[in-house]
Z-matrix of the N, CA and C atoms (Angstrom, degrees):
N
C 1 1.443
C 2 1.512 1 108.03
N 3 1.505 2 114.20 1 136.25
C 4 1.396 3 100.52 2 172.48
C 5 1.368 4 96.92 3 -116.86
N 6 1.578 5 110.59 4 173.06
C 7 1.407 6 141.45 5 179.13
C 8 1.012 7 115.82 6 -156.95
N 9 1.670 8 105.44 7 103.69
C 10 1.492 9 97.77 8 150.95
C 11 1.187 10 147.42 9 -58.56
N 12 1.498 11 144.65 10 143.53
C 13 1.439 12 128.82 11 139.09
C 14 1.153 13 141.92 12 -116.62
N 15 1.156 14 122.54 13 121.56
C 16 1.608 15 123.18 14 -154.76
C 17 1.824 16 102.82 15 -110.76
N 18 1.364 17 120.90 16 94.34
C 19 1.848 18 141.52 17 -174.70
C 20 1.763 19 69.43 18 -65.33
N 21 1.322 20 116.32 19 122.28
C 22 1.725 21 127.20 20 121.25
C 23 0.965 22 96.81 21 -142.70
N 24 1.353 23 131.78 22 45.02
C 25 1.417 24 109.11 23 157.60
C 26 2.088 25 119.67 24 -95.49
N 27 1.495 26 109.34 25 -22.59
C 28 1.533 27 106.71 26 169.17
C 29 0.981 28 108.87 27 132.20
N 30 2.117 29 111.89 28 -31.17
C 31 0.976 30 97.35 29 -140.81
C 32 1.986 31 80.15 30 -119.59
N 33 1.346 32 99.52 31 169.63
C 34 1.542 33 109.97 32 171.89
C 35 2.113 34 120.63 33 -67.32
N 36 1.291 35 91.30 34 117.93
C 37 1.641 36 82.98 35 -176.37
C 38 1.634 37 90.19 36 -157.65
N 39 1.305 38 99.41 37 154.47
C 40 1.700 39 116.83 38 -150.82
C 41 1.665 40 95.67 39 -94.94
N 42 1.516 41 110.83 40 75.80
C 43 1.840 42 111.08 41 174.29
C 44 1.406 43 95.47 42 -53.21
N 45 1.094 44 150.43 43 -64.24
C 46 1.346 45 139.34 44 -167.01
C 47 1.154 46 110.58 45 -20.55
N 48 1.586 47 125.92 46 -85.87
C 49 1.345 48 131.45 47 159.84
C 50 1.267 49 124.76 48 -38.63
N 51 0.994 50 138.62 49 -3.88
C 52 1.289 51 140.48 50 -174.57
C 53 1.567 52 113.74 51 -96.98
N 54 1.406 53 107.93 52 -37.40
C 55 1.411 54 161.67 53 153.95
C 56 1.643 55 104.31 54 -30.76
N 57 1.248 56 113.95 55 -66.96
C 58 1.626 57 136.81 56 -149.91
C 59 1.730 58 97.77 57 -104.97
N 60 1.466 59 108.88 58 -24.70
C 61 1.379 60 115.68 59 164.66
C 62 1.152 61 107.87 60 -60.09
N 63 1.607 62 96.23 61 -92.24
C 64 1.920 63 114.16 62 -169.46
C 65 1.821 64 96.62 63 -20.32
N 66 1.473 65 105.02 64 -66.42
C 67 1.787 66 106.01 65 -164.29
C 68 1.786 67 112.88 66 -46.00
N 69 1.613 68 89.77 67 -44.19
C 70 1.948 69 81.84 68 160.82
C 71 1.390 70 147.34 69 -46.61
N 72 1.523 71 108.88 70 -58.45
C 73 1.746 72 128.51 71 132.25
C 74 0.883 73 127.50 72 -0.58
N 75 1.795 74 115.11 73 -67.85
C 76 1.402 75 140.67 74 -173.23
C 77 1.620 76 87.08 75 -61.21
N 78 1.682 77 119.18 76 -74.83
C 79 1.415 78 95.76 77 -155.81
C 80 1.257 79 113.71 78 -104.71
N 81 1.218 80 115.89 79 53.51
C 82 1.786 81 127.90 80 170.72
C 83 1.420 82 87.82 81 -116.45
N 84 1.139 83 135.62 82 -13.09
C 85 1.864 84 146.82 83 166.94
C 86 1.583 85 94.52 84 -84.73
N 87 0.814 86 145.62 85 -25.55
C 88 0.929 87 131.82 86 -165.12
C 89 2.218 88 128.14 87 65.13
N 90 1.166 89 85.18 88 45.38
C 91 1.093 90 95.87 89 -163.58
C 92 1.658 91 122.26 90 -94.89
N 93 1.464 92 141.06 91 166.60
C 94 1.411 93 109.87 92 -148.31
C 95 1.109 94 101.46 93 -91.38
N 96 1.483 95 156.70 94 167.70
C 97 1.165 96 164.19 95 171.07
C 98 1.649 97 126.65 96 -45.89
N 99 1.677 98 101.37 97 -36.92
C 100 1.346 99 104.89 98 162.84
C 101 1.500 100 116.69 99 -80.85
N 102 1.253 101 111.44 100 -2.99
C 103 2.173 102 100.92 101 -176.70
C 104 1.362 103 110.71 102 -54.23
N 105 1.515 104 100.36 103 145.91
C 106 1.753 105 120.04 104 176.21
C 107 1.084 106 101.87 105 -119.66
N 108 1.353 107 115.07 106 136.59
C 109 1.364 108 115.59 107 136.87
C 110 1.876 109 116.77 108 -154.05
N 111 1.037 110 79.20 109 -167.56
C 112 1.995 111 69.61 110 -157.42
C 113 1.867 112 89.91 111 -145.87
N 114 1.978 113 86.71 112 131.48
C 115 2.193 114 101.88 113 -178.72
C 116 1.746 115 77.43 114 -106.98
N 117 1.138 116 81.37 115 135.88
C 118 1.829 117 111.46 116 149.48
C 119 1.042 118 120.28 117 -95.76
N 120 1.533 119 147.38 118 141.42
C 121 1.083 120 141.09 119 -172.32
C 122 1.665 121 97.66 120 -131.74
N 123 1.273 122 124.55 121 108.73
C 124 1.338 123 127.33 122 -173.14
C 125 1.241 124 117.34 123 -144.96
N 126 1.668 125 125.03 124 148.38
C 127 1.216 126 163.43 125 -176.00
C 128 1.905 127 107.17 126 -35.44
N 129 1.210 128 109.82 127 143.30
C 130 1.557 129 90.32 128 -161.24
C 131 1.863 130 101.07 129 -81.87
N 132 1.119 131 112.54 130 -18.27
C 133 1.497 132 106.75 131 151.48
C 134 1.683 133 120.97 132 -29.99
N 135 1.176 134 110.12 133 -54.98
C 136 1.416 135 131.64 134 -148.06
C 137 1.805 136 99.93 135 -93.03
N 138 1.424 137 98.63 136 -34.07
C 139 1.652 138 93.13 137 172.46
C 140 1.933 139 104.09 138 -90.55
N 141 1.334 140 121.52 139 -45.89
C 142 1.113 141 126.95 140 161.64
C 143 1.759 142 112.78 141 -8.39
N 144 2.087 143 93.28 142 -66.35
C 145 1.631 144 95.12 143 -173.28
C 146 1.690 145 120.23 144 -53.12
N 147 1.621 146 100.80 145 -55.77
C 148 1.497 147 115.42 146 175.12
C 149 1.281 148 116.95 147 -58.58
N 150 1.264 149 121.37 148 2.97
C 151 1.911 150 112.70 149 -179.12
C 152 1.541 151 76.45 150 -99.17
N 153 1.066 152 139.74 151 -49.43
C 154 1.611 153 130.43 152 -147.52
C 155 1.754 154 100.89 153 -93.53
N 156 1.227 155 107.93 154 -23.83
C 157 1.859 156 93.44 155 169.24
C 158 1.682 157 111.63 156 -108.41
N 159 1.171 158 112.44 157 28.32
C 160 1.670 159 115.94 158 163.48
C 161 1.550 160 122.64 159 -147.78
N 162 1.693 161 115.61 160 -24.97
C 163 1.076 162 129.04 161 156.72
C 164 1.489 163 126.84 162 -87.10
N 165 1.467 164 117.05 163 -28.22
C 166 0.968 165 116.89 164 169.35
C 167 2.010 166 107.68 165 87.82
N 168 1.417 167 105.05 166 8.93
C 169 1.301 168 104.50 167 -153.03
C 170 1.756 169 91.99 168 -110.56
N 171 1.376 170 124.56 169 160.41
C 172 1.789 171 116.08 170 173.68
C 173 1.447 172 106.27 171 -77.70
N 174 1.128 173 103.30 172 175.99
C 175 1.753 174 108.84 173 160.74
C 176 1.582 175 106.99 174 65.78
N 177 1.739 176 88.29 175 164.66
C 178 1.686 177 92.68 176 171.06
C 179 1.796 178 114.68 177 -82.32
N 180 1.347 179 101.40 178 168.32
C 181 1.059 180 105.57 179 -176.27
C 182 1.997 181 113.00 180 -141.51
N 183 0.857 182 105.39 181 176.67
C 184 1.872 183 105.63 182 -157.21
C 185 1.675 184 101.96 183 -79.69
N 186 1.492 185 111.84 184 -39.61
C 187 1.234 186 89.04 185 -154.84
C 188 2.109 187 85.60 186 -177.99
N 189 2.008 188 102.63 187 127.40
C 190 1.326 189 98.02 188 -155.06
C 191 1.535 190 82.90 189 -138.53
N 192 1.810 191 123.83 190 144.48
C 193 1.169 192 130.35 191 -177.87
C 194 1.510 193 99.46 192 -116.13
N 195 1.514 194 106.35 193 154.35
C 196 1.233 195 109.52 194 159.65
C 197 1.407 196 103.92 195 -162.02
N 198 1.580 197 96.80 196 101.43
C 199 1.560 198 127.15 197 177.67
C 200 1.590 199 99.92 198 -61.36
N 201 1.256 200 95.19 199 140.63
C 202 1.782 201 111.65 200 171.65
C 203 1.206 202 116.78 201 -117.14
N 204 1.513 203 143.47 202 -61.88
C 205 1.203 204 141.11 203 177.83
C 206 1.126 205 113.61 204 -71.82
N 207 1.674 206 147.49 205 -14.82
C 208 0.757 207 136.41 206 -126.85
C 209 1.653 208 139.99 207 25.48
N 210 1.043 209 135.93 208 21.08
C 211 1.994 210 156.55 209 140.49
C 212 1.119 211 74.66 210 -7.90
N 213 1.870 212 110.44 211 142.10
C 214 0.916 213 163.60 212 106.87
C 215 1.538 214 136.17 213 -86.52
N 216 1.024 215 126.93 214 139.14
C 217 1.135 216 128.21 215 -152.28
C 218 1.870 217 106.91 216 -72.65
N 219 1.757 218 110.72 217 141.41
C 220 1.396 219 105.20 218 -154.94
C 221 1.689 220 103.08 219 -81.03
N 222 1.414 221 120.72 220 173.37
C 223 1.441 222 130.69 221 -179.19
C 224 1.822 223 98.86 222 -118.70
N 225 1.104 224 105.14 223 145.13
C 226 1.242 225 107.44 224 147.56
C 227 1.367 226 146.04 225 -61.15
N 228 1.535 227 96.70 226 149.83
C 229 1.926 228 93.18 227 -163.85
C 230 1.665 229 94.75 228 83.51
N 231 0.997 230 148.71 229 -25.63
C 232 1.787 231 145.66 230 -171.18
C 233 1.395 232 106.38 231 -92.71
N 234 1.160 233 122.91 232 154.35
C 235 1.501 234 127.32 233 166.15
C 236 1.633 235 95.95 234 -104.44
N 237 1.424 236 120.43 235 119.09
C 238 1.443 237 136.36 236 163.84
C 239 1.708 238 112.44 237 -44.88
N 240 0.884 239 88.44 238 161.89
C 241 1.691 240 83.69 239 -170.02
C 242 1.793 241 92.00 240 -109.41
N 243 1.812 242 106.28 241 176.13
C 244 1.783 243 78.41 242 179.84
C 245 1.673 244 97.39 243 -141.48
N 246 1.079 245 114.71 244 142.36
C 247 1.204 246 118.26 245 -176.79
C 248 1.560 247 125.43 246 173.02
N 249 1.300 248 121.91 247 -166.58
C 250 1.971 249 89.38 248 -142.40
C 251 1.770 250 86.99 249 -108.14
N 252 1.023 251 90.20 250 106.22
C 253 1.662 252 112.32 251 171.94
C 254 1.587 253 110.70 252 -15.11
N 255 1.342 254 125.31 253 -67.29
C 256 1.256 255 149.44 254 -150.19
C 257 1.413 256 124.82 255 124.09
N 258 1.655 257 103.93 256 173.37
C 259 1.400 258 117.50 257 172.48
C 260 1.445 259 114.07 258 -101.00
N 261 1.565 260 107.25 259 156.47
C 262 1.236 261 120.62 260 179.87
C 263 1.706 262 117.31 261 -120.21
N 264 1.247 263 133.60 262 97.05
C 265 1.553 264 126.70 263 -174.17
C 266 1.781 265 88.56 264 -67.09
N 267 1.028 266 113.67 265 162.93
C 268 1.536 267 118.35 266 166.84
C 269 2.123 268 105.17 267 -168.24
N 270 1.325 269 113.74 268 103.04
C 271 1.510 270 108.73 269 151.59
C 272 1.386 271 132.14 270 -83.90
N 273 1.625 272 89.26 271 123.32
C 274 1.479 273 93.50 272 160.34
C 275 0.979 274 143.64 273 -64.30
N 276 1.475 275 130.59 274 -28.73
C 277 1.426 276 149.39 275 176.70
C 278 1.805 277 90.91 276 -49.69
N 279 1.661 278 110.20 277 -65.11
C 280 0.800 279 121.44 278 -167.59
C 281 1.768 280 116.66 279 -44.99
N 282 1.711 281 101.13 280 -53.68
C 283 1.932 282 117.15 281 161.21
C 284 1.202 283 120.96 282 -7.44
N 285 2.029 284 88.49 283 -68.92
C 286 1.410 285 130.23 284 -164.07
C 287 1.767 286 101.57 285 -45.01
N 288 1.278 287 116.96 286 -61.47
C 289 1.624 288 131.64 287 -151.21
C 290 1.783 289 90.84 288 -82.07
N 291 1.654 290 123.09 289 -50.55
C 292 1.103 291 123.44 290 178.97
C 293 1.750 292 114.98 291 -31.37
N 294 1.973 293 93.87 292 -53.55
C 295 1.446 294 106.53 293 -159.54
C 296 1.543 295 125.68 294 -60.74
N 297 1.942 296 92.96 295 -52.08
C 298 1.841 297 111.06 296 145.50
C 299 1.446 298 109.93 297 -42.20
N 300 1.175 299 155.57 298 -72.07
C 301 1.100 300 134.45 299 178.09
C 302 1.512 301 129.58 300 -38.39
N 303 1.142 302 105.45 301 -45.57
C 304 1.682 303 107.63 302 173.16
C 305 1.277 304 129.20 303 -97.67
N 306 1.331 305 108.75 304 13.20
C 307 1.531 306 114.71 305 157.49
C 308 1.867 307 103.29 306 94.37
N 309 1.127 308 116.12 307 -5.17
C 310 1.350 309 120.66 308 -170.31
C 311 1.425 310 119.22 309 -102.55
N 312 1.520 311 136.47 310 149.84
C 313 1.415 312 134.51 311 170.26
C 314 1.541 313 114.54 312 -38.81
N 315 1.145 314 129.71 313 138.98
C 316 1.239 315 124.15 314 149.34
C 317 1.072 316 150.72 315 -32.71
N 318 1.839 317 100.80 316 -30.00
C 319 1.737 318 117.80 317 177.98
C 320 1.666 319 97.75 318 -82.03
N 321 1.088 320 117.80 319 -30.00
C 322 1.497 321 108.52 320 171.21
C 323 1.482 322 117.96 321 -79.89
N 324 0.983 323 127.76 322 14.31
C 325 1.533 324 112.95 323 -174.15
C 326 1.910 325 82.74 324 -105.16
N 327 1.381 326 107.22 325 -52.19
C 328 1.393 327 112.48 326 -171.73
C 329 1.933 328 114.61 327 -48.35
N 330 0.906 329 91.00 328 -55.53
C 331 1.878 330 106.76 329 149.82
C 332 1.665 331 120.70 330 -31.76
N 333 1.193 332 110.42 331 -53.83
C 334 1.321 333 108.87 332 -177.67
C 335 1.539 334 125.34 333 -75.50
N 336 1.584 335 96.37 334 -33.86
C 337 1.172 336 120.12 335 164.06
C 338 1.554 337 145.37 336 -90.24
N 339 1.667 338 93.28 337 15.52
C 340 1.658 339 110.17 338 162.37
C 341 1.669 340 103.47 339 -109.68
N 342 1.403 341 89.68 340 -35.96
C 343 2.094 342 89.60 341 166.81
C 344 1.385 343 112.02 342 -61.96
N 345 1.280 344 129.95 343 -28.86
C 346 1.255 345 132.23 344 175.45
C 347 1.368 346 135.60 345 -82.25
N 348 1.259 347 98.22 346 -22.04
C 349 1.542 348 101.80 347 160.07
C 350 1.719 349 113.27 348 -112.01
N 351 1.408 350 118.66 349 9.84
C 352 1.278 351 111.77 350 159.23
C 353 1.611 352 114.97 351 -82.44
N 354 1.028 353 109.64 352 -36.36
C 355 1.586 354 130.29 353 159.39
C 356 1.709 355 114.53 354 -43.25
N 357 1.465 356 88.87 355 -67.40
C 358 1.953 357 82.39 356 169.61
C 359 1.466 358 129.36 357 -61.31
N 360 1.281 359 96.32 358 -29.15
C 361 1.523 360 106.62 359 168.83
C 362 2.251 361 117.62 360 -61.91
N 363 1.045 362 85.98 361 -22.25
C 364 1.572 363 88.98 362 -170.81
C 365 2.011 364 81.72 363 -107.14
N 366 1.025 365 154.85 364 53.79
C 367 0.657 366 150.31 365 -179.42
C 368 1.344 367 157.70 366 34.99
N 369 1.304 368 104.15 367 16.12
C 370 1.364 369 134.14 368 175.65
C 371 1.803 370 105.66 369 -74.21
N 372 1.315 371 98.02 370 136.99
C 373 1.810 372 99.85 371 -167.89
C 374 1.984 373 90.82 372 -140.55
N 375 1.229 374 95.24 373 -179.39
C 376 1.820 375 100.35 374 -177.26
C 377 1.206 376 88.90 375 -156.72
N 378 1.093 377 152.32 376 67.13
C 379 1.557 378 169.57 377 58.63
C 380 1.486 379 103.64 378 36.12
N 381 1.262 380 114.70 379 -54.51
C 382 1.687 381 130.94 380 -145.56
C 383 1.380 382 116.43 381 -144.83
N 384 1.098 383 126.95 382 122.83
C 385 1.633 384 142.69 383 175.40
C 386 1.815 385 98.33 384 -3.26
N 387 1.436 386 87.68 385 -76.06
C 388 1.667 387 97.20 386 -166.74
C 389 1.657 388 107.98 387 -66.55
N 390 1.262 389 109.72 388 -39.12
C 391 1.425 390 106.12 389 169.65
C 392 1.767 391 116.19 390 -50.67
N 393 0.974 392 109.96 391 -38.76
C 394 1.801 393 121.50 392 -174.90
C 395 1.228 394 103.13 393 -75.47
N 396 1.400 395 129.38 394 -53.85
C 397 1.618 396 131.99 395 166.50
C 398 1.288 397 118.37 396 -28.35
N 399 1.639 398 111.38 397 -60.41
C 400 1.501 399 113.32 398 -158.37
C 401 1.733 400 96.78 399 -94.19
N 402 1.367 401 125.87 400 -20.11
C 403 1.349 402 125.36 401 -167.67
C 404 1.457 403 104.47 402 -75.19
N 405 1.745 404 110.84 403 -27.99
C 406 1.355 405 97.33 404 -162.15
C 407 1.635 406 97.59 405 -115.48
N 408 1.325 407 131.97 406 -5.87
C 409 1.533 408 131.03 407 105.49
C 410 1.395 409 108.77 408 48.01
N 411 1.667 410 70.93 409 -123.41
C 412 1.685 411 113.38 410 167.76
C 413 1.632 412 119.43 411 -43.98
N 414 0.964 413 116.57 412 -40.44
C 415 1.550 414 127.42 413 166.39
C 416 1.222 415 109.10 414 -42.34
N 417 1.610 416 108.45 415 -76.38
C 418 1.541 417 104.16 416 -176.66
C 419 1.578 418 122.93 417 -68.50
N 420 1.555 419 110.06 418 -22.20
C 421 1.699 420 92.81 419 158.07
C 422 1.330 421 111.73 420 -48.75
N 423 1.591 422 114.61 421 -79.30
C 424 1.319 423 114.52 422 -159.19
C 425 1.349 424 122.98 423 -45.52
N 426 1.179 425 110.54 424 -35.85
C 427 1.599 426 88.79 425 159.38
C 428 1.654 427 146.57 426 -96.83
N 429 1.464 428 109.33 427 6.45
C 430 1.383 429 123.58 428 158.31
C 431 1.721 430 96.88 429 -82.07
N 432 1.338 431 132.78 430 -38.35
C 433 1.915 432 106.59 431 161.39
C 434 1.379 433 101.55 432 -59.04
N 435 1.264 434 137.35 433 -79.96
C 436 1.247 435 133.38 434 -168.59
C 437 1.938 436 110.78 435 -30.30
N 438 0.908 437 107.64 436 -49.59
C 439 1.671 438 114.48 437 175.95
C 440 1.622 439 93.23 438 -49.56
N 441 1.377 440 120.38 439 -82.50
C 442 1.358 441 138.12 440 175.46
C 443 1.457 442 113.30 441 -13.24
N 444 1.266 443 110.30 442 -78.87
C 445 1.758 444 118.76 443 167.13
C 446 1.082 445 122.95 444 -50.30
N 447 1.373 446 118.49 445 -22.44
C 448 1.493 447 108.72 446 -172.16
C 449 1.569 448 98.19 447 -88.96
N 450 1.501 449 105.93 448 -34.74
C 451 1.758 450 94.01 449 174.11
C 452 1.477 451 145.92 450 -103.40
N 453 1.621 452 73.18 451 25.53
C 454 1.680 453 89.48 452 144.39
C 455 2.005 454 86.37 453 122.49
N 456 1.410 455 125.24 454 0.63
C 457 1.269 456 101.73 455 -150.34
C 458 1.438 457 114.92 456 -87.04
N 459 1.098 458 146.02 457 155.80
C 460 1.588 459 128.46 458 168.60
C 461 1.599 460 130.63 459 -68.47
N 462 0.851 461 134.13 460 132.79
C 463 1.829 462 133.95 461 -172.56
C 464 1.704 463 86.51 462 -96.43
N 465 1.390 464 101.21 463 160.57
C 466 1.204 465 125.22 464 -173.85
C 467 1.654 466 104.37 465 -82.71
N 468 1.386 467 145.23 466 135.83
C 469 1.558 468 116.35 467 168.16
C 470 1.744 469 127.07 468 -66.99
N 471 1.425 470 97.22 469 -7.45
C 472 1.405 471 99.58 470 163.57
C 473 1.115 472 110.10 471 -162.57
N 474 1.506 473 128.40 472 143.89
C 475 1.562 474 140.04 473 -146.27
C 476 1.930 475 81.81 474 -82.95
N 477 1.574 476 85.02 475 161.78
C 478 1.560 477 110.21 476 172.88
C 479 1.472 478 116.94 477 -70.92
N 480 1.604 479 120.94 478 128.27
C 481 1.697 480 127.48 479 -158.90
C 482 0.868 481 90.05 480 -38.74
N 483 1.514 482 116.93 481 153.29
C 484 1.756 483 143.48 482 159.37
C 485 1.710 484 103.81 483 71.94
N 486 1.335 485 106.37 484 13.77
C 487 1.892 486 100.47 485 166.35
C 488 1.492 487 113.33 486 -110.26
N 489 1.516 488 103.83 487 100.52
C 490 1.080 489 104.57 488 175.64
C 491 1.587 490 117.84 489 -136.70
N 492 1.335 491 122.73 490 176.94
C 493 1.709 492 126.27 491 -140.76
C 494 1.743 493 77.33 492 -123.49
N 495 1.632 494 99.70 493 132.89
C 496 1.563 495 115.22 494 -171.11
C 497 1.619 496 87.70 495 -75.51
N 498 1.452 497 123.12 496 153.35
C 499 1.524 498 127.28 497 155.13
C 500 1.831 499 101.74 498 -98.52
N 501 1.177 500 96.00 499 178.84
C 502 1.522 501 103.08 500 -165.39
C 503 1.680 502 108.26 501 -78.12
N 504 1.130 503 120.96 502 -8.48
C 505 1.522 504 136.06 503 -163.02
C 506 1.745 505 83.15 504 -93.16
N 507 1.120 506 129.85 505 -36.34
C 508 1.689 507 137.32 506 -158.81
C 509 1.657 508 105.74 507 81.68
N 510 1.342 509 113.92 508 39.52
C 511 1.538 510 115.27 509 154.21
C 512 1.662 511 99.88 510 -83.35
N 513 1.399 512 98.16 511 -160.19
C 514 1.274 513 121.03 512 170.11
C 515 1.612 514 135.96 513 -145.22
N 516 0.799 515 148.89 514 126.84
C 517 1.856 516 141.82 515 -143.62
C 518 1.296 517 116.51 516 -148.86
N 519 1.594 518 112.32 517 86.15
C 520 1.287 519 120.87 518 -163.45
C 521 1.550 520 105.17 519 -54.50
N 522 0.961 521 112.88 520 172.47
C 523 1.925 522 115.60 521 -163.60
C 524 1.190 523 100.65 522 -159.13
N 525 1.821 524 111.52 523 155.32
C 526 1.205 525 134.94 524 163.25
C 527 1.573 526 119.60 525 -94.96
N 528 1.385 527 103.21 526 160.08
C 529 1.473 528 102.43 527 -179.73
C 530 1.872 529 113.73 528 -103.63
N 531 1.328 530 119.75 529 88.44
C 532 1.404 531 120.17 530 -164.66
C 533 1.503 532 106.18 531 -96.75
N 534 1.427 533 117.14 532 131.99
C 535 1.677 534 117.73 533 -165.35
C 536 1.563 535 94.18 534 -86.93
N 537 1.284 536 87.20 535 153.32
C 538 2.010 537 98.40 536 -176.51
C 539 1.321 538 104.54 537 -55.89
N 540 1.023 539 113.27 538 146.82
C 541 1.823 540 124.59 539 149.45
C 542 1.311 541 118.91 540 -82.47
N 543 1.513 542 94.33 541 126.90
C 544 1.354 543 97.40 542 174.98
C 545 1.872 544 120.79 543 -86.16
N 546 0.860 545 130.85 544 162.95
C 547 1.318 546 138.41 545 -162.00
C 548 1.819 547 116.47 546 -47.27
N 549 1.332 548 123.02 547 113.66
C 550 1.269 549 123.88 548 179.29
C 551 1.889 550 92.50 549 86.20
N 552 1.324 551 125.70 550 30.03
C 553 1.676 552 116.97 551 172.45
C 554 1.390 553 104.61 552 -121.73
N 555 1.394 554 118.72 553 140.33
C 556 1.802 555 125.67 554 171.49
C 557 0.715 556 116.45 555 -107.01
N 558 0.903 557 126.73 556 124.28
C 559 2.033 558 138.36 557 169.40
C 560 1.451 559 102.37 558 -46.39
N 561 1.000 560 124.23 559 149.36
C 562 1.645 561 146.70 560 175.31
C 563 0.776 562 130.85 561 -133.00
């Protein structure tokens, strides 16, 4: 899986991890091995502009998707299809003020909000009660595994019968637990 990351935002933030995330995401989605997609990390100017010429909305905003293939997340027994996921704008400045507000580190707000627009990107939206339930769900798994793996813990290679991760259609797509790659490593 690749991922880009493109720093214009100014400020210091750890693409590595950001990096080793997204690719986690990707294949806790089950997604095919060649998917691309690429987070921008930019200036609240720069998210400001893109909320008001695609959202239509003022001001900056946290964190903006723009799905390309339309991907959905793969099922088992299926061969994934492969193609470049989308982009993600995401400010930090913006993170930054979110994170102070909610009492939490900064590296976690940024976290929540690359899971969150990798999520929107595969088509998951919170529009709607039930949409917000299951979208943000999945959110907080993925990143209590992501927490998990990163500190050292083991994932199961396949979740316990009847645990499975809603897709955006309201199927369901049993999944594996694949540990991040670290930088310059290929899955096999």
């Amino acid at each position: 899986m690749s991922v880009d990351i493109l720093n214009e935002s100014g400020r210091d933030v750890d693409v590595v991890e950001l990096t080793r995330l997204s690719r986690f995401v990707m294949g806790r989605m089950r997604l095919h091995p060649a998917t691309e997609m690429c987070l921008r990390l930019v200036d609240e100017d720069t998210i400001a502009s893109l909320n008001k010429q695609w959202m239509e909305a003022d001001g900056p905003t946290d964190v903006l998707a723009f799905p390309m293939d339309e991907m959905v997340p793969g099922r088992v027994g299926e061969e994934p299809e492969e193609g470049y996921l989308g982009d993600i704008a995401l400010s930090p400045s913006v993170a930054a003020r979110q994170a102070a507000e909610a009492g939490h580190p900064e590296v976690d707000e940024l976290r929540l909000l690359t899971v969150h627009g990798i999520l929107h990107l595969l088509g998951y939206d919170h529009a709607e009660p039930a949409e917000h339930r299951a979208m943000f769900a999945l959110q907080a798994r993925l990143l209590a595994e992501w927490q998990g793996v990163s500190s050292g813990d083991e994932l199961e290679d396949d979740p316990p019968d009847g645990d499975r991760l809603a897709t955006p259609d309201g199927g369901s797509s049993r999944t594996r637990y694949p540990q991040p790659l670290g930088e310059g490593e290929e899955r096999t």
